[in-house]
BAFI-3210 file (N, C-alpha, C; in Angstrom, 3 decimals, decimal comma, padded with zeros to 6 digits):
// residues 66
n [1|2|3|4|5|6|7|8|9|10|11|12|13|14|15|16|17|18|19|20|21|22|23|24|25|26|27|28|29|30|31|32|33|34|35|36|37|38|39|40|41|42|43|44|45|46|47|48|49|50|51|52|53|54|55|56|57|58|59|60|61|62|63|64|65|66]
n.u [039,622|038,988|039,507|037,342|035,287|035,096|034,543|031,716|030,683|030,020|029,074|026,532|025,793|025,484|023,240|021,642|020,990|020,107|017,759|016,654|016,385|014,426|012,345|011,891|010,639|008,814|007,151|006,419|004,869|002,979|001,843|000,818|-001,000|-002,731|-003,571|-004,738|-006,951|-008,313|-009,387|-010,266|-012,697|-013,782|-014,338|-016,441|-018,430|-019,333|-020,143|-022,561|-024,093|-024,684|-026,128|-028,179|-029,189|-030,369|-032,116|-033,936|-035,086|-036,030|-038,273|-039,917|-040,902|-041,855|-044,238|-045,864|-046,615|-048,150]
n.v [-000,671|-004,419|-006,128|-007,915|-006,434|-004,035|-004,969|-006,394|-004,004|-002,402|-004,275|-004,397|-001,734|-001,869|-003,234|-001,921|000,215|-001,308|-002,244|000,529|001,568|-000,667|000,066|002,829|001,958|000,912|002,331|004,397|003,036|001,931|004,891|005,529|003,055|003,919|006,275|005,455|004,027|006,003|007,105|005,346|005,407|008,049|007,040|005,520|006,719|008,208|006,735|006,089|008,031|008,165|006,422|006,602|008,457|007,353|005,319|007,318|008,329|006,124|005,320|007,930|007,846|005,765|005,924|007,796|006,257|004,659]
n.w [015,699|014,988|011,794|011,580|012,578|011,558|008,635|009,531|010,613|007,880|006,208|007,648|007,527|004,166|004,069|005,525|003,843|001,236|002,318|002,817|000,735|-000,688|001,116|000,184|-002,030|-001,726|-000,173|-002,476|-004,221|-002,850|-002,310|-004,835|-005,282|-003,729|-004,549|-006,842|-005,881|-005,050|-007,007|-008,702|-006,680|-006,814|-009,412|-009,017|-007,925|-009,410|-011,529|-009,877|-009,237|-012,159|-012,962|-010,627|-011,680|-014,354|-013,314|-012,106|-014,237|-015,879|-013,951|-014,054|-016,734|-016,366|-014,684|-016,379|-018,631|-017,176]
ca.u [038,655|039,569|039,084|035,915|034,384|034,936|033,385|030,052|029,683|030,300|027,812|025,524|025,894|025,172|021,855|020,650|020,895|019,182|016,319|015,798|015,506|013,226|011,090|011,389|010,203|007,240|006,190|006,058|003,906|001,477|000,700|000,782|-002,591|-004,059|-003,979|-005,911|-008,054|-009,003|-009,595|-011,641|-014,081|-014,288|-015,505|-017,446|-019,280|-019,845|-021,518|-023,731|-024,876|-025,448|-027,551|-029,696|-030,559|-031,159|-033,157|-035,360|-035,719|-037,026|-039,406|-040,220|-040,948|-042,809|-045,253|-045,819|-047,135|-049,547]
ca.v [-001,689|-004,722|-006,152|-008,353|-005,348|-002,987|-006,308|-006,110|-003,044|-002,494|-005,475|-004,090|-000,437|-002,166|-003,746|-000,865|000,933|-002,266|-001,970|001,696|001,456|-001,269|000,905|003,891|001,389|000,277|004,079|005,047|001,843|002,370|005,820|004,779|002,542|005,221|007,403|004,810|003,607|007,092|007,506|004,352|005,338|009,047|006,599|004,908|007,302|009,335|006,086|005,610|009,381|008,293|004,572|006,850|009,596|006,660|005,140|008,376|008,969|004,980|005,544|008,938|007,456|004,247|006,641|008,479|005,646|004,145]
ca.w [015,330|014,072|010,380|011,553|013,358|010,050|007,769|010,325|009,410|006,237|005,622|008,231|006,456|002,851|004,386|005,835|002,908|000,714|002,998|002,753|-000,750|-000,416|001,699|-000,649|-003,397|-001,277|-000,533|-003,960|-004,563|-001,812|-003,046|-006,634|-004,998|-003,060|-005,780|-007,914|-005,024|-005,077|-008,671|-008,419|-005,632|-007,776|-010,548|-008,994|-006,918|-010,589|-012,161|-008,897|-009,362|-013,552|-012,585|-010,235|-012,958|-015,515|-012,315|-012,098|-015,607|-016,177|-013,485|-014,542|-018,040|-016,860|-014,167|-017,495|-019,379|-016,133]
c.u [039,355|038,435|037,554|034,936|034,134|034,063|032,015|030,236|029,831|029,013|026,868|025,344|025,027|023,677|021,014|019,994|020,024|017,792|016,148|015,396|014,630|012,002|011,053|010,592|009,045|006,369|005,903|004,907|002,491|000,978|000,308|-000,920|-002,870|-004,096|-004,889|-006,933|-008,817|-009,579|-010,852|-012,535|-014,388|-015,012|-016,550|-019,004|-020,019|-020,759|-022,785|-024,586|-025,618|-026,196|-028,105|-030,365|-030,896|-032,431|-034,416|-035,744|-036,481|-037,868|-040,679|-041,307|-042,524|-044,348|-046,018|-046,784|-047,908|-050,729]
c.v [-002,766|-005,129|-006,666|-007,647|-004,621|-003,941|-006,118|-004,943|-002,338|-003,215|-004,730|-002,304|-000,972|-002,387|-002,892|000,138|-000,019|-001,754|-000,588|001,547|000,707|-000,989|001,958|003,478|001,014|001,080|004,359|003,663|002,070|003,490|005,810|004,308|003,216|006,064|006,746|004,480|004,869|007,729|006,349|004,700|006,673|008,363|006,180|005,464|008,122|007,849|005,576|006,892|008,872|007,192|005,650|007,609|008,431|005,826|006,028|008,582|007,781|005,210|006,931|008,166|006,339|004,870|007,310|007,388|004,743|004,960]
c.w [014,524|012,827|010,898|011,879|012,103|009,594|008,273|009,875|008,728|006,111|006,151|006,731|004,592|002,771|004,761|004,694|001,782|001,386|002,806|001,634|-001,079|000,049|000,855|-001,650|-002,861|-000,800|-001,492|-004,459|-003,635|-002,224|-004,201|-005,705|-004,542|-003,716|-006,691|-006,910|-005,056|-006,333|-009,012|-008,045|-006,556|-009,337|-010,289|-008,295|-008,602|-011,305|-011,686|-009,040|-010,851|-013,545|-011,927|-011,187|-013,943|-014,600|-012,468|-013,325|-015,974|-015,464|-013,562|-015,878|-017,709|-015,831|-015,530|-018,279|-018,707|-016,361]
res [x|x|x|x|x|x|x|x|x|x|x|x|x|x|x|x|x|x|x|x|x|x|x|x|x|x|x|x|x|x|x|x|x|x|x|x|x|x|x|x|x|x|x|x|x|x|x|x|x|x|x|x|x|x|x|x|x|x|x|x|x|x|x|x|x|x]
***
């Protein structure tokens, strides 16, 4: 091989390796958010359960005083 063939890749080799780590860094990021997206919707689904019981208990309350 000559030198310019080694140089390609070498360079190529360096880049490939840039980019993986680029992609390892953008996996660990994506589940990083789907671990909170999922921590989110578990909140949010728990304060839609605690608005309906304060829901039933105001209407509870205001049947109560008709």
């Amino acid at each position: 091989m000559g030198d310019d063939v080694t140089a390609l890749l070498v360079a190529l080799a360096r880049e490939n390796a840039d980019l993986r780590e680029q992609l390892a860094l953008a996996q660990d990021m994506l589940m990083e958010t789907a671990i909170d997206a999922g921590n989110l919707h578990a909140l949010i689904e728990a304060v839609q359960v605690e608005r309906d019981a304060w829901r039933d208990e105001a209407e509870r309350l205001q049947a109560r005083r008709a």
